[in-house]
N, C-alpha and C positions, 0 to 999 in steps of 0.2 A: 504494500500500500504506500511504503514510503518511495520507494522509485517513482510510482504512477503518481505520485503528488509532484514531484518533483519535474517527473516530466511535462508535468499540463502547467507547470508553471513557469517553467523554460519556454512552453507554446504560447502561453497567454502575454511575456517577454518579446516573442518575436511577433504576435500578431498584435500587440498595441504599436512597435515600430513600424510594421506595414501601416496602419492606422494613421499613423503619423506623416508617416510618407505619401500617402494618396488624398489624403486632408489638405495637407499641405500645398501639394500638387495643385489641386483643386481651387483652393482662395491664395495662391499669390503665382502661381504662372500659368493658369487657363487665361484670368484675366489678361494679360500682359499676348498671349495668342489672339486671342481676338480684337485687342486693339484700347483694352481697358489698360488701368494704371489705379492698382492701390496709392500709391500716392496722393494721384489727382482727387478721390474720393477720401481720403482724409483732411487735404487741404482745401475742401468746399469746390462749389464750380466756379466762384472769382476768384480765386485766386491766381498769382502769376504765373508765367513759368519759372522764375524764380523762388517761389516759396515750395511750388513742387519741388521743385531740385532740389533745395533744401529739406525736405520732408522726405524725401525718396533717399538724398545721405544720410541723415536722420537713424530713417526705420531700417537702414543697411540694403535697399532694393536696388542699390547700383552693384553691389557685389556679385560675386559669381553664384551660382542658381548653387550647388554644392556649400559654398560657405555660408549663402542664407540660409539654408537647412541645419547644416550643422549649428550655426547661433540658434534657430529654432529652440532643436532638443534640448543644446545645452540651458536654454532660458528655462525650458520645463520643468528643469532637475535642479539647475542652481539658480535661476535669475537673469538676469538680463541688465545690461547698460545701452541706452539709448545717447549719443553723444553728439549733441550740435553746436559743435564750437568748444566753446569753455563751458556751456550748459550740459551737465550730464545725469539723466534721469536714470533710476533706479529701478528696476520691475522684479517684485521679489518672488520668486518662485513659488509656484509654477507659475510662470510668465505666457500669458497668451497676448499678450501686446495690451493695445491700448482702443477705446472706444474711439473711432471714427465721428463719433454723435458727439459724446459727453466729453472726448479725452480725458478720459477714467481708466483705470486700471479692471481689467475685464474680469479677472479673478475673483475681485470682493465681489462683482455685480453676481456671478453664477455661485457666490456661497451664500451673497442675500436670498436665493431667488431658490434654492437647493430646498430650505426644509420645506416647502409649497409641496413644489412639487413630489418631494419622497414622502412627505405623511400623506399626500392623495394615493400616492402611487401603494403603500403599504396597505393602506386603510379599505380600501376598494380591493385590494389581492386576499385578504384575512376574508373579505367578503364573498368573493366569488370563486374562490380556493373552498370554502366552505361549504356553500351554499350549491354549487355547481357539481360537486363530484355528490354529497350526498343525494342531489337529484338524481345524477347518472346511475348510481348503483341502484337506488331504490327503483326506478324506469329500465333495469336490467332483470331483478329480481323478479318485477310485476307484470313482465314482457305481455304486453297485448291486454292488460286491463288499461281502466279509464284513468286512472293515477297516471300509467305510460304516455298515453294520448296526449292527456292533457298538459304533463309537462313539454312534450318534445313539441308541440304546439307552442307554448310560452315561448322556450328553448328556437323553435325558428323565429318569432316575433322579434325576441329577441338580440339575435342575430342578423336581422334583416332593418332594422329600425334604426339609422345612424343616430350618434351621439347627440349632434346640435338639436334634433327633434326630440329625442325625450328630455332631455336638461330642458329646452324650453319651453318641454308642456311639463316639464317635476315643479320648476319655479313657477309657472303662471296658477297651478292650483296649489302648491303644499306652501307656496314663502307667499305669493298676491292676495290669492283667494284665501285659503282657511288659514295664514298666518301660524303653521305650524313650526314651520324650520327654518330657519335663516342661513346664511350661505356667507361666510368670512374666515380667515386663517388668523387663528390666533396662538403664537406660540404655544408648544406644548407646556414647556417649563414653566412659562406663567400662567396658565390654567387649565389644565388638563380635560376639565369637562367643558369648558366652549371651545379647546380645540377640538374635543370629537361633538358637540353640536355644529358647528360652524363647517365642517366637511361631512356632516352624516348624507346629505343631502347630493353630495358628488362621487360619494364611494355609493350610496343608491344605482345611483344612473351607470356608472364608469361600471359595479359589480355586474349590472345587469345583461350590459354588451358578453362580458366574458362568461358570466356563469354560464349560460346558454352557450358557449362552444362549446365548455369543457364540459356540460353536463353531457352534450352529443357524442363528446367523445369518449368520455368515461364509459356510458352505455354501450359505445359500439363496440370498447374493447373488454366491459365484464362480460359481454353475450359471447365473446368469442372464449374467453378466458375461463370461464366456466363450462363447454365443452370439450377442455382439455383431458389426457388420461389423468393425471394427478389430481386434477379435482375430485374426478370418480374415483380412484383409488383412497384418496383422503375421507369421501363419503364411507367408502368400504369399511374402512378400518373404524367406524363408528363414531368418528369425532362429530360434534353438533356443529350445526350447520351456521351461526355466529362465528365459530371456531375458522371454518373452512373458508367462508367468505372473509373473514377478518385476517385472518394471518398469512393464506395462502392465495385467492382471488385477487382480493383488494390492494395487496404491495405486488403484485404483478400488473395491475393493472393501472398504477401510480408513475410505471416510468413512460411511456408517455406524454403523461397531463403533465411530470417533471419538465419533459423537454422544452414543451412547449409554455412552462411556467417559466424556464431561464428566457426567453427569450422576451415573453411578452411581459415580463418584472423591468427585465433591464431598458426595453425601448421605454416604458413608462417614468420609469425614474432619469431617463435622459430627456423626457420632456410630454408630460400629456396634452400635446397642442390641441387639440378640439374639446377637451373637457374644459383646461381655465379658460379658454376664450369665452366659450358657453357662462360660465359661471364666475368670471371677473377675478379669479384667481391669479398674482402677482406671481407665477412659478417660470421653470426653464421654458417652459413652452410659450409664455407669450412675451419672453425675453426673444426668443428665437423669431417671433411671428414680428414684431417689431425691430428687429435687427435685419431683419429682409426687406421688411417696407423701406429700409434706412439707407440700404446697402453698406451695413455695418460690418466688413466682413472679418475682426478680428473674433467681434463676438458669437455671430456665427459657426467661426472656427470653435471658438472656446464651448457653446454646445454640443457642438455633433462630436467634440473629442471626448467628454463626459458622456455623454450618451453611447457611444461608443464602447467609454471603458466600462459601463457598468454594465450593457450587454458582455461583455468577455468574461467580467467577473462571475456574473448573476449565470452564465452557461459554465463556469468553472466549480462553484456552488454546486449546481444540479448535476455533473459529474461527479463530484463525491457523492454525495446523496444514493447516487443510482446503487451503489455501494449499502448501503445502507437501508433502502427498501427493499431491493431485491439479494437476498442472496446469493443469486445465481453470477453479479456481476463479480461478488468477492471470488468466487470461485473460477471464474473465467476468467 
């Protein structure tokens, strides 16, 4: 177990550098191919050519395409100096440069903007991790009664109903009409219970998308999983059927829903762009949605590389795990 840790973590090493290098790529020499200039967009549209040249020295964009990479990583990991003239700015690591909008330092903006989005992002998975598999099993168990029906019915509605539609009919009747919930982020450390009143209302809606995939899929794969020979053998041997379903159906039928919980955790916590928009949430996501209207492209960048690393992590997570629900992976 300790080699295979070892080794997915040497993986998860070279693939946040891949990461790095096609990010990269992407927000400072795509633009520069087609005819754009970071520079010119941090130095506004009146500016002169001179203030560009000086901004483009500045941010190091006359250097060779290699060395501005290299200062890249190294700003990520140690920091960064920024030197115009005798003026030399500091960017303390992780350095993803500097706000095109604010000229701010992009970093504090994505650790303001971080607990939004990771308590929605948690709050709504507790939910739909829950709520989502105990339907699938129950709709496996009850194959072909009206309990079945009727969930996989929700379960397509579900599935089928985009985000900005049910947030905007959950708020025009639970927060307009009958003034039950109200919809704000309010740190956890300072009050625990209007932080989960103030999101119950977005992990609602955000649970709802996902239970219903995962309830569809958890069914698909207990129905298959329970016409294994080892179920029936395990029937055999007279263990009670709590027993059979719990220890032997249900952790087989977990990796899966894992898989697909590492990926759909980690895209959430790098940004649930159509929930806070819907619901006026200050998170990475409408950091990201206004960094685009902006053509803000360091903070941009500074998104999609969190987003990024906490899909690698949250899939490195659900790789031990598999370890861990299923037996069969420690033995293989």
């Amino acid at each position: 177990m300790s080699a295979y840790l070892l080794r997915r973590l040497a993986a998860v090493v070279v693939m946040l550098l891949v990461v790095t290098l096609v990010t990269f790529g992407i927000f400072f020499l795509v633009p520069k191919l087609t005819g754009g200039d970071p520079a010119a967009l941090f130095a506004g549209r009146q500016a002169d050519p001179a203030a560009i040249a000086g901004i483009r020295k500045k941010l190091g964009l006359d250097a060779p395409v290699i060395v501005q990479y290299a200062r890249f990583i190294w700003g990520l990991v140690a920091g960064r100096d920024y030197a115009d003239g005798a003026d030399v700015t500091h960017c303390a690591a992780p350095c993803f440069g500097y706000s095109f909008k604010t000229e701010q330092p992009v970093w504090p903006l994505l650790t303001d903007r971080f607990p939004v989005t990771f308590s929605l992002a948690i709050g709504a998975c507790v939910l739909w991790l829950a709520v989502g598999v105990a339907t699938g099993v129950l709709s496996a168990l009850r194959r072909g009664s009206l309990w079945d029906r009727a969930a996989m019915t929700a379960a397509l509605a579900g599935v089928s109903l985009p985000i900005y539609f049910t947030g905007m009919l959950a708020l025009a009747v639970f927060t307009y009409k009958l003034h039950w919930l109200t919809v704000g982020y309010v740190p956890f450390t300072q009050n625990p219970l209007a932080w989960a009143r103030g999101l119950l209302l977005p992990w609602i809606v955000l649970a709802f998308l996902y239970a219903a995939m995962y309830a569809r899929l958890t069914r698909a794969t207990m129905l298959e999983i329970l016409g294994e020979d080892y179920i029936r053998t395990a029937r055999a041997k007279g263990l009670a059927e709590p027993v059979v379903i719990r220890r032997h159906a249900l952790r087989a039928a977990m990796t899966p829903v894992l898989t697909i919980l590492g990926l759909d955790l980690g895209a959430l916590v790098g940004g649930a762009i159509l929930t806070e928009t819907t619901f006026s949430l200050q998170g990475l996501g409408q950091a990201a949605v206004r960094a685009i209207s902006d053509q803000d492209l360091p903070v941009i960048l500074g998104v999609t590389m969190v987003a990024a690393f906490f899909v690698i992590v949250a899939n490195l997570v659900v790789d031990l795990l598999y370890a861990v629900v299923d037996p069969r992976v420690r033995l293989a």
